[in-house]
C-alpha positions as a printed NumPy array, in Angstrom:
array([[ -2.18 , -50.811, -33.354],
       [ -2.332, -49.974, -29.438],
       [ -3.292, -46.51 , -28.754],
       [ -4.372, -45.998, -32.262],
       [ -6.793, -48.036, -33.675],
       [ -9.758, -47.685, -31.465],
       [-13.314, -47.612, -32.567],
       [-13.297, -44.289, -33.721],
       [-10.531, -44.69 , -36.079],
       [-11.193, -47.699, -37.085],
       [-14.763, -46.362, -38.507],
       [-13.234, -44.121, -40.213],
       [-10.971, -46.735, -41.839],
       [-14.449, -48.915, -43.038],
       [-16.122, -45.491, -44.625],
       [-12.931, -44.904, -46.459],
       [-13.26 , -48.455, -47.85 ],
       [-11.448, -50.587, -45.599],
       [-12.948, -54.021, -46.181],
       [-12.625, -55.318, -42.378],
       [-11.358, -54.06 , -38.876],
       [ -9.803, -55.394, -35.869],
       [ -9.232, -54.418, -32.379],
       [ -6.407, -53.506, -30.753],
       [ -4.365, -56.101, -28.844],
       [ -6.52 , -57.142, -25.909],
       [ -4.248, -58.4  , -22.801],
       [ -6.019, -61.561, -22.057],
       [ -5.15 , -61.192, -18.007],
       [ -6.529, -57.898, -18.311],
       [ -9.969, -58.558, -19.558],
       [-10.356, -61.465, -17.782],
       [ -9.768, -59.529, -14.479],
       [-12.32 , -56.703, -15.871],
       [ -9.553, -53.966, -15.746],
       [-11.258, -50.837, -17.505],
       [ -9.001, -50.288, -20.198],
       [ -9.22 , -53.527, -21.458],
       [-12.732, -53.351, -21.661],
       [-12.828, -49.83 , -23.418],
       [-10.454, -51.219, -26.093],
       [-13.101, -53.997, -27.104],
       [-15.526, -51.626, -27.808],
       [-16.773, -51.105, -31.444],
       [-19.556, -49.524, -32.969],
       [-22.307, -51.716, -34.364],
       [-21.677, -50.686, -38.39 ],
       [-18.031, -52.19 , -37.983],
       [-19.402, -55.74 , -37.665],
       [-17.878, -58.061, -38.796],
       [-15.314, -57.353, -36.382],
       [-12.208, -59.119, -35.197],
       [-11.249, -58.806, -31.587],
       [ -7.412, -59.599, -31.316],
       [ -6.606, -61.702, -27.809],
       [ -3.017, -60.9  , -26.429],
       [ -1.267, -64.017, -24.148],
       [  0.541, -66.791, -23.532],
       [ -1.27 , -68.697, -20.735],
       [ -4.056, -70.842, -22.447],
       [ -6.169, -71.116, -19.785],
       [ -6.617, -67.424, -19.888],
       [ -6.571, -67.36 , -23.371],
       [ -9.674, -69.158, -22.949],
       [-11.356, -67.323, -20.824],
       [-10.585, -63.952, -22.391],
       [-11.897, -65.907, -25.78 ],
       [-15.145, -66.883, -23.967],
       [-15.987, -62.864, -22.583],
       [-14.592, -61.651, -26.233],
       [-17.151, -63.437, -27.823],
       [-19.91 , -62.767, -25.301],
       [-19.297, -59.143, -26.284],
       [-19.762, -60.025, -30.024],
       [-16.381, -60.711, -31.324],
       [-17.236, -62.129, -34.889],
       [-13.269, -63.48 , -34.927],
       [-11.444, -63.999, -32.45 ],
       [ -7.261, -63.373, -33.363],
       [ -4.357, -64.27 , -31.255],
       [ -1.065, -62.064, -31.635],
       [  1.928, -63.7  , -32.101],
       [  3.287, -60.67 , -34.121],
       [  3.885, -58.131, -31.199],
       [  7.561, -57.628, -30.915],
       [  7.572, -55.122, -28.586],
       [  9.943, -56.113, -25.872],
       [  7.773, -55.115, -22.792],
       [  5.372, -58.109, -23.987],
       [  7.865, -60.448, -25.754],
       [  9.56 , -60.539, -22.25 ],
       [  6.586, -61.892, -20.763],
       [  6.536, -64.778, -23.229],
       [  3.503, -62.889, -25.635],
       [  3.18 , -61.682, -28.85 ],
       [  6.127, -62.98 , -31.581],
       [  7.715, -64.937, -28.594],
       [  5.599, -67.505, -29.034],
       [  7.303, -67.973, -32.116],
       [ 10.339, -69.014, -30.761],
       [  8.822, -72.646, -29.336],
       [  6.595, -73.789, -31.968],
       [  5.79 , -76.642, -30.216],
       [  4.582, -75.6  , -27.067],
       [  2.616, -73.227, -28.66 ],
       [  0.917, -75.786, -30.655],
       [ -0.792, -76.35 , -27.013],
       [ -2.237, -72.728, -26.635],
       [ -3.646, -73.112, -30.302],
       [ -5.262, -76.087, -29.168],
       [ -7.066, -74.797, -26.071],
       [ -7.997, -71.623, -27.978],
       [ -9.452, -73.672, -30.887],
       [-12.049, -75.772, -28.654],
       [-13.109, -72.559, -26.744],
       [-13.285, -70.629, -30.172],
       [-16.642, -70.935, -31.842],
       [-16.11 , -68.139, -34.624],
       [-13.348, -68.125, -37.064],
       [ -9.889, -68.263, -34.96 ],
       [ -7.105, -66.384, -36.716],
       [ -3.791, -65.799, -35.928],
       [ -1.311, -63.057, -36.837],
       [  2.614, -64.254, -36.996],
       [  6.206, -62.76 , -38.256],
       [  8.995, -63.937, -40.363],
       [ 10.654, -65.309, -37.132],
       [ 12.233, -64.29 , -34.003],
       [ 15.445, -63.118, -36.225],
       [ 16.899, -63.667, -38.518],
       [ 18.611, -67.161, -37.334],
       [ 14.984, -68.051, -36.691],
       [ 12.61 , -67.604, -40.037],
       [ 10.343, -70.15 , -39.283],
       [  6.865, -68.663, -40.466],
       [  6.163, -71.514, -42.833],
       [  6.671, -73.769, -40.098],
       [  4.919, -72.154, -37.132],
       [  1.829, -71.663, -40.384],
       [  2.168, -75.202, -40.81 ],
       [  1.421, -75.767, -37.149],
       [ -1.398, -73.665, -37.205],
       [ -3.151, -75.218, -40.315],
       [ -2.993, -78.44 , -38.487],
       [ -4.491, -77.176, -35.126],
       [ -7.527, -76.117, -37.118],
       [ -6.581, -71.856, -37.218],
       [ -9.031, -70.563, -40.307],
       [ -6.622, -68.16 , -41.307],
       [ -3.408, -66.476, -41.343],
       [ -2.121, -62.743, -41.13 ],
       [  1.637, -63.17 , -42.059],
       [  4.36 , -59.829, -41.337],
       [  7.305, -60.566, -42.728],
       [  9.582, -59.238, -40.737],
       [ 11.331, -60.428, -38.1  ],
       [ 10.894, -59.92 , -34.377],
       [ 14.22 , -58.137, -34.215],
       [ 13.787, -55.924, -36.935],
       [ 10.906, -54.253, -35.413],
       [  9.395, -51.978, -38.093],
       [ 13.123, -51.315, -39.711],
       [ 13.872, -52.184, -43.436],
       [ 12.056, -53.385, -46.291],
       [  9.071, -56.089, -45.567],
       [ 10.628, -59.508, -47.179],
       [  7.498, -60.193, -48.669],
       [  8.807, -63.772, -50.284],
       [  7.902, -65.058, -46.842],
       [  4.997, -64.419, -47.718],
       [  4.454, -66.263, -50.435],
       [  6.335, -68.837, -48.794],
       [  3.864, -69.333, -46.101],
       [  1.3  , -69.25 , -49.443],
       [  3.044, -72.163, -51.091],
       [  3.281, -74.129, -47.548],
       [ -0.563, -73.885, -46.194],
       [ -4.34 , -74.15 , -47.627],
       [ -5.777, -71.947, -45.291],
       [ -6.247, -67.878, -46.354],
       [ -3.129, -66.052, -45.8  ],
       [ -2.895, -62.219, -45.645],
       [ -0.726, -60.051, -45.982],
       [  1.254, -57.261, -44.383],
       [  3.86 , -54.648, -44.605],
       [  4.779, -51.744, -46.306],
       [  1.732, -51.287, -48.186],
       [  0.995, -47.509, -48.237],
       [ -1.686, -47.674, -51.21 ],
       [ -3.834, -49.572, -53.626],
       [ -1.458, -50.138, -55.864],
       [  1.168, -51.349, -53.327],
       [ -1.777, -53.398, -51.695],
       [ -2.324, -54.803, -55.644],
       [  1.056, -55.685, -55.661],
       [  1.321, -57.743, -52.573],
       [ -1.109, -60.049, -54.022],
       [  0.393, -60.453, -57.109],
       [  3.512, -60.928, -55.712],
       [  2.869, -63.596, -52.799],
       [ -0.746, -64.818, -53.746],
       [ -2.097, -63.741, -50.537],
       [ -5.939, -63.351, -50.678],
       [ -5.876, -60.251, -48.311],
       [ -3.932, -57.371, -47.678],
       [ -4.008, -55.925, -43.934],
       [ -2.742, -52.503, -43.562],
       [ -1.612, -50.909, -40.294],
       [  0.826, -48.125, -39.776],
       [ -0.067, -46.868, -43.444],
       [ -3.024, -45.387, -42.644],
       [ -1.758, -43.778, -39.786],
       [ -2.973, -40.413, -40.645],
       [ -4.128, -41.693, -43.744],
       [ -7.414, -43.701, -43.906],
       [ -8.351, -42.634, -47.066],
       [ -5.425, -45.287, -48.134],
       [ -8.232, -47.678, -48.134],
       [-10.336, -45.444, -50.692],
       [ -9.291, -47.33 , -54.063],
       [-10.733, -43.904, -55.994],
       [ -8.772, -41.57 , -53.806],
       [ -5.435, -41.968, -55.981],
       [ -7.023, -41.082, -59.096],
       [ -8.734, -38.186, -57.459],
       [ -7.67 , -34.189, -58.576],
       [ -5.456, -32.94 , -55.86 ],
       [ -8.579, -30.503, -54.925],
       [-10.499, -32.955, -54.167],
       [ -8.333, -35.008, -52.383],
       [ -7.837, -32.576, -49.736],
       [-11.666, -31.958, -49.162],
       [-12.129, -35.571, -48.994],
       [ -8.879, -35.713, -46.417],
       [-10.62 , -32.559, -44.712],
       [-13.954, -34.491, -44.505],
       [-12.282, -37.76 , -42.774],
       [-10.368, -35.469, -40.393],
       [-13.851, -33.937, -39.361],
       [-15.508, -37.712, -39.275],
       [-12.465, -38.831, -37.151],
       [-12.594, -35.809, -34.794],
       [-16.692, -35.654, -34.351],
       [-16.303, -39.494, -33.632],
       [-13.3  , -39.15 , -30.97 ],
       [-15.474, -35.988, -29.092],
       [-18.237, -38.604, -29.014],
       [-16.381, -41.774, -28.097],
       [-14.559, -40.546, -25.377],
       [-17.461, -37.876, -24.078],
       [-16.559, -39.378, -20.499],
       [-12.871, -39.018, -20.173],
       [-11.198, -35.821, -21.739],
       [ -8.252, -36.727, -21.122],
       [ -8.017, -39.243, -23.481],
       [ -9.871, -37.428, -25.768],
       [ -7.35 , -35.015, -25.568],
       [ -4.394, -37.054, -26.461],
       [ -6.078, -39.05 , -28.957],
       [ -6.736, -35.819, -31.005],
       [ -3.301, -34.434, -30.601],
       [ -1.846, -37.543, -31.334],
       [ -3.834, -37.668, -35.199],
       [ -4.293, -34.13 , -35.707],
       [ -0.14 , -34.211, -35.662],
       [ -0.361, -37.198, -38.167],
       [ -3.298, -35.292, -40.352],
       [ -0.771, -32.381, -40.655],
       [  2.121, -34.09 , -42.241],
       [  2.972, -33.59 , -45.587],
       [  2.173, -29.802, -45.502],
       [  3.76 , -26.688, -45.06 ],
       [  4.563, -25.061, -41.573],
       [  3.38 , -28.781, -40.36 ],
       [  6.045, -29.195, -37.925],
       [  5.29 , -26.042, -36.012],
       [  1.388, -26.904, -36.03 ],
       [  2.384, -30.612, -34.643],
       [  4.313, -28.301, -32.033],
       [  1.412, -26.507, -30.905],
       [ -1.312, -28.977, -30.94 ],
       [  0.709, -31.302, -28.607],
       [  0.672, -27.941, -26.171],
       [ -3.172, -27.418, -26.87 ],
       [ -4.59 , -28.065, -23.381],
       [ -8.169, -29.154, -24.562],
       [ -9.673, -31.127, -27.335],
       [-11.064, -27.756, -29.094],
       [ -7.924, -25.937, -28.067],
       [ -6.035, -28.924, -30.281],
       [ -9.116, -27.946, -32.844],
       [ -8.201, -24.47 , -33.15 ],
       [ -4.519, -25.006, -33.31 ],
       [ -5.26 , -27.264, -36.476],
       [ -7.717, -25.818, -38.53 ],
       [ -6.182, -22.255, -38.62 ],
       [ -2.874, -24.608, -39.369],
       [ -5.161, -25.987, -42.579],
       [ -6.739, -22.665, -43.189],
       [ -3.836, -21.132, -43.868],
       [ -1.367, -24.226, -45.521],
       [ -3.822, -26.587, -47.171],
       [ -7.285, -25.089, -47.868],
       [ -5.902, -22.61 , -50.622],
       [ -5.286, -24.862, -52.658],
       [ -8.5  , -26.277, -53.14 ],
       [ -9.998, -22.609, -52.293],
       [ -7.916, -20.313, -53.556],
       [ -8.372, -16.62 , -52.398],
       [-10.484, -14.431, -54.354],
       [ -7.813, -12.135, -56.058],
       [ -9.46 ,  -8.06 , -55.888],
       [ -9.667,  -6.699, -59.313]])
């Protein structure tokens, strides 16, 4: 998820329970050219390994190139998003646009598998829309360009992130290839991830915007916990996460800045008096400032009910 899941988050994600991680998208062009923020986003922290490094791109020949440096940096998989469908990149021919021409695709695929030397995944949609569901056949293509695996999100291009996941596509693509297929959307917990598999046959479960301010999603114990103690396990990942993004970004604040506002507003949801705390940690002008706002927020909304106030006799 761009923005979100950088290496601080994403360790979070693996102590919770998460089973594997993988970069943000990585604009092939960009890394090639060494542009900074390309670079920062392919950092990781040596516990994560194995780690997948996800290439973004169209043009195989950098595609290639930005394969080559991603695994020179330690890339134990190297992915290639064809799920993006966010119309600044889908204009430029990347992400699920390369859906939409199977066959010429089946050309990048090729280049990228005799530069890959790890496992080469690739992530994919339902289709472009919904005149357009051709997952099993764009899976088929990949299968027979030698791609290890498959990430499949059912949805279409045009949908975006709206409605309900069609997860028979899924299982479609299942049915259609031999290669590992996993799965995503709309999985929020353990059970839901549980489902999924029983429901498509998919051997994985990936989960993205779900644990968006929730990485203890990935806990399989954390459902069955009391409600006490899920809150001082939530308040210990919140403290993780934070610690982690002070040390990550130690040499430019002002990302550390906005990366803490940005999940300190998700870490509040679901609380009382959340939306005015959201409110005032997106006005806190400093990472401890954002701090402040937040823990007085918990202080006060969440932490009595795990510590409840002496009452004076």
């Amino acid at each position: 998820m761009a923005a979100i899941s950088n290496a601080p988050f994403r360790l979070v994600a693996q102590e919770c329970g998460s089973g594997m991680t993988t970069s943000e998208e990585i604009d092939a062009m960009s890394i090639v050219r060494n542009a900074p923020a390309a670079l920062e986003i392919a950092k990781y922290y040596p516990q994560e390994r194995p780690i997948a490094m996800q290439l973004l791109g169209s043009d195989p020949d950098l595609l290639c190139a930005a394969a080559e440096i991603v695994q020179e940096l330690g890339a134990d998989i190297v992915d290639l998003n064809m799920g993006c469908p966010v119309r600044k990149i889908t204009n430029q021919g990347k992400g699920s646009a390369l859906m939409r021409d199977p066959e010429a695709t089946r050309l990048v695929i090729r280049a990228l598998r005799k530069t890959v030397r790890v496992p080469f995944t690739v992530k994919i949609r339902g289709g472009w829309d919904s005149t357009a569901l051709n997952a099993v056949e764009v899976a088929k293509m990949l299968e027979e360009e030698g791609v290890d695996a498959l990430t499949v999100h059912p949805r279409t291009r045009s949908q975006q992130f709206t409605g309900r996941a069609p997860w028979q596509i899924i299982r479609d693509v299942v049915e259609a290839v031999k290669i590992p297929v996993t799965g995503n959307g709309d999985v929020t917990s353990m059970d839901e991830a549980t489902q999924m598999i029983a429901s498509t046959g998919c051997v994985n479960v990936m989960i993205g915007r779900g644990a968006i301010g929730s990485p203890w999603v990935f806990n399989p114990a954390y459902d069955t916990m009391p409600r006490a103690e899920q809150l001082r396990y939530r308040q210990r990942c919140v403290e993780r996460h934070m610690s982690l993004l002070r040390e990550h970004f130690a040499g430019n604040q002002r990302e550390a800045r906005t990366q803490a506002r940005k999940h300190l507003a998700w870490y509040s949801e679901g609380f009382r008096n959340s939306a005015e705390a959201r409110l005032r940690v997106f006005q806190a002008p400093t990472v401890e400032d954002a701090l402040d706002v937040f823990w007085t927020f918990w202080d006060k909304n969440v932490r009595p009910e795990y510590e409840p106030l002496a009452v004076p006799v």
